[in-house]
C-alpha positions in Angstrom: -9.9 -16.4 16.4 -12.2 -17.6 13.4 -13.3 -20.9 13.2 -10.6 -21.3 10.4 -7.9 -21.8 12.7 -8.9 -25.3 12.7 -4.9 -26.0 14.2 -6.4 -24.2 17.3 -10.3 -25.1 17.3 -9.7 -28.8 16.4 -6.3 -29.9 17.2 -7.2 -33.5 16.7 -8.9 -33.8 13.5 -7.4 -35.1 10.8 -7.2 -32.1 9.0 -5.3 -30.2 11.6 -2.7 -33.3 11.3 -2.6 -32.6 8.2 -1.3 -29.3 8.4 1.4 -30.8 10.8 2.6 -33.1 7.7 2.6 -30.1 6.0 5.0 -28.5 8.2 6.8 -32.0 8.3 7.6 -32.1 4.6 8.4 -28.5 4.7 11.0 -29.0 7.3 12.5 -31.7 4.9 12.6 -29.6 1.8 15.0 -27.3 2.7 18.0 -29.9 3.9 20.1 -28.3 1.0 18.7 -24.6 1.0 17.7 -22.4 4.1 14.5 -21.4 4.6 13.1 -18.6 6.6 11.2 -17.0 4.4 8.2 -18.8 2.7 5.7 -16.8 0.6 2.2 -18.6 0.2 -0.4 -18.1 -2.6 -2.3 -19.0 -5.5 -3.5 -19.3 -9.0 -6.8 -17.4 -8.5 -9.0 -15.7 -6.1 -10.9 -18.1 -3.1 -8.2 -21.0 -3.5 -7.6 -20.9 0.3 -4.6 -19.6 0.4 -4.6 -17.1 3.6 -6.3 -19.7 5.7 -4.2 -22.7 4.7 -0.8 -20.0 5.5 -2.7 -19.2 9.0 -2.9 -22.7 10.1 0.6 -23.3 9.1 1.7 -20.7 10.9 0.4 -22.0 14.0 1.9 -25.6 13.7 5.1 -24.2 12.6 5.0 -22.3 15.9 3.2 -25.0 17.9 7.0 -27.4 16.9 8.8 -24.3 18.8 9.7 -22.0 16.4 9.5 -18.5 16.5 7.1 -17.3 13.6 6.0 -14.2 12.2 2.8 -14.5 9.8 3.0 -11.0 7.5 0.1 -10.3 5.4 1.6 -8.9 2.2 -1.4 -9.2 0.4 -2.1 -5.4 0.1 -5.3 -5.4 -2.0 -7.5 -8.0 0.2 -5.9 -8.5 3.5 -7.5 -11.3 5.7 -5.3 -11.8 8.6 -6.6 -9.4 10.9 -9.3 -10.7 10.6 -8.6 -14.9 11.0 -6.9 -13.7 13.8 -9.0 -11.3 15.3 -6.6 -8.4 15.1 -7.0 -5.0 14.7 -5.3 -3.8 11.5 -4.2 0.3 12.3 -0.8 -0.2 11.9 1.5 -3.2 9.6 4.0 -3.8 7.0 2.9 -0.6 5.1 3.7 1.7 8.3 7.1 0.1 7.9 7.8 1.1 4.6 7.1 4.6 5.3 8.5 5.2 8.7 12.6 4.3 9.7 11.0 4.3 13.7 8.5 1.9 12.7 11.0 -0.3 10.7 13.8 -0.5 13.6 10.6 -1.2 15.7 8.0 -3.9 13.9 4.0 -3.3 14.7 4.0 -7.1 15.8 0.8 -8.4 17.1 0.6 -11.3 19.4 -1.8 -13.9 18.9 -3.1 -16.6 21.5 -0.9 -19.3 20.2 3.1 -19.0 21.8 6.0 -17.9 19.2 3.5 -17.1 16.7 3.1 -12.8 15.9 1.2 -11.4 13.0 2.4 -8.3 10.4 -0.8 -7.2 9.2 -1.2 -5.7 6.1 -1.6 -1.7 7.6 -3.4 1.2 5.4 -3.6 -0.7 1.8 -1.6 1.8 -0.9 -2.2 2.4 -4.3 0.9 0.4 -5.4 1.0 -2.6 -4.3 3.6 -4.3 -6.5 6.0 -1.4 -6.2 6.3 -1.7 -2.4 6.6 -5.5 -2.6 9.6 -5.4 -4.9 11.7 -2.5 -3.7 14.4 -2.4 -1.6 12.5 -1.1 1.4 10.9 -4.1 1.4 14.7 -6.6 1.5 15.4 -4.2 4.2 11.9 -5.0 6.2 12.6 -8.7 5.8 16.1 -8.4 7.5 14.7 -6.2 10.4 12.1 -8.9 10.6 14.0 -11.5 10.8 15.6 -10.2 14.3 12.4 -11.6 15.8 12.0 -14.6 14.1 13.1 -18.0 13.0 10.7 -18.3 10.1 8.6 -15.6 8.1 5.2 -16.5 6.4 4.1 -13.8 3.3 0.5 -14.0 2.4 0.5 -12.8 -1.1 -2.1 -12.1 -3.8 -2.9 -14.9 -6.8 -0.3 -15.0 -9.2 -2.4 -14.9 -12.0 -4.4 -11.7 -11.2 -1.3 -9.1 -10.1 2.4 -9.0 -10.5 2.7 -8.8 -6.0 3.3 -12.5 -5.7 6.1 -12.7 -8.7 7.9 -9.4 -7.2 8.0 -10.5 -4.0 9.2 -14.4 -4.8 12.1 -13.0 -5.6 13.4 -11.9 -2.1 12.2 -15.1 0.0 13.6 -18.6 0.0 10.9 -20.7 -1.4 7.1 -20.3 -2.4 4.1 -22.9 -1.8 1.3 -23.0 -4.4 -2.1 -23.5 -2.7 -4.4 -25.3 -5.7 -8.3 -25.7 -4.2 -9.9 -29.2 -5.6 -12.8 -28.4 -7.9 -12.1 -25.1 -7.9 -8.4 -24.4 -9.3 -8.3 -25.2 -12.8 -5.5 -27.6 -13.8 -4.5 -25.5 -16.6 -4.3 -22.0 -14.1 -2.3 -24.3 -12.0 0.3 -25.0 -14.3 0.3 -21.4 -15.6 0.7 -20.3 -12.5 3.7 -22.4 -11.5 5.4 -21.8 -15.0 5.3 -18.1 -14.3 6.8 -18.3 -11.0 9.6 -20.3 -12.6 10.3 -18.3 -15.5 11.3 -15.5 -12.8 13.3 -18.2 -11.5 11.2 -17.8 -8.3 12.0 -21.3 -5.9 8.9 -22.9 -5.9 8.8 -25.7 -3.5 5.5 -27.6 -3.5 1.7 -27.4 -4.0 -0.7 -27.7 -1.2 -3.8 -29.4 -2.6 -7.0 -28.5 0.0 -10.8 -28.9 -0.1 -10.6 -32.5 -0.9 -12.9 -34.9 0.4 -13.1 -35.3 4.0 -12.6 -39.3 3.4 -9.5 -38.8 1.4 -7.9 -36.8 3.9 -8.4 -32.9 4.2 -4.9 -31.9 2.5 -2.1 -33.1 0.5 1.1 -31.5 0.2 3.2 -32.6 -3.1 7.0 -31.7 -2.7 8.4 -30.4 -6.0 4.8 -30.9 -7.8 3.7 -31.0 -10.8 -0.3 -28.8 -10.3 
């Protein structure tokens, strides 16, 4: 485990709680529509998306629920390593093999409920994988093992993987990084999910001052 996984290193500190209100309002935004599928990303590159997803993942699964955290970002994968995994085998072994698809390479971590899809051998089309139907049918064999599924996907502004792949969960969350995201990226970003009709959910604002509180999470945002 990295030092990332604040959830686990620091349970008490306020930015751990944090996360939990994350997972709070979360839990309240979907009284009307299910969701068990929640894709996670960003306008740009270094926004703090994958480790913001990671430490959801483990308060998600800390409330009791059984989680699966897959890494779909197949051009820069990080959950191996947050997690300390080893990363020989994921989601891309599932597209290619039926035996691997009826039988998930899940990894347990040290936190109960919660198992982590890494990325697997990255391919050389990314965006292809994420929107075909190989991929619907690796959500519903994933879904057998869990309550809730966490995608880690790549900015929306620098490849189509995050647009494709909106398309067959139930919500996305927008991770914006204070002094960093620009506010016009933000909103482009957000418009372009929502021109493909994609259900975007929220914005997670992180890297605020430690005074002000270490994250923010704005329901049906405006970035």
């Amino acid at each position: 485990m990295t030092p990332t996984l604040i959830t686990i290193s620091n349970p008490r500190s306020p930015i751990a709680e944090a996360y939990r209100t994350l997972r709070t309002n979360l839990e309240f935004s979907n009284l009307d529509k299910s969701l068990r599928a929640l894709l996670v990303t960003s306008a740009g590159a270094e926004e703090g998306k994958s480790t913001t997803l990671a430490n959801l993942a483990v308060t998600i699964a800390q409330s009791g629920k059984r989680v699966i955290l897959v890494d779909a970002d197949l051009r820069r994968p990080t959950q191996h390593q947050i997690f300390g995994l080893k990363n020989n085998a994921g989601l891309t072994d599932m597209v290619r093999a039926d035996e691997i698809l009826a039988n998930p390479p899940l990894q347990e971590t040290t936190v109960p409920h919660l198992q982590v899809l890494t990325s697997g051998q990255l391919p050389p089309n990314p965006a292809e994988i994420l929107g075909s139907k190989r991929m619907s049918e690796i959500l519903t064999a994933l879904l057998e093992h869990a309550d809730m599924l966490l995608f880690d996907a790549p900015p929306v502004l620098a490849v189509t993987d995050a647009a494709v792949l909106s398309q067959k969960v139930d919500g996305v969350l927008l991770v914006v990084s204070a002094g960093k995201t620009k506010r016009e990226n933000a909103h482009k970003a957000q418009l372009q999910l929502e021109k493909i009709n994609a259900r975007v959910i929220g914005a997670v604002l992180n890297n605020v001052q430690a005074e002000r509180g270490a994250q923010y999470y704005y329901a049906d945002s405006q970035p």
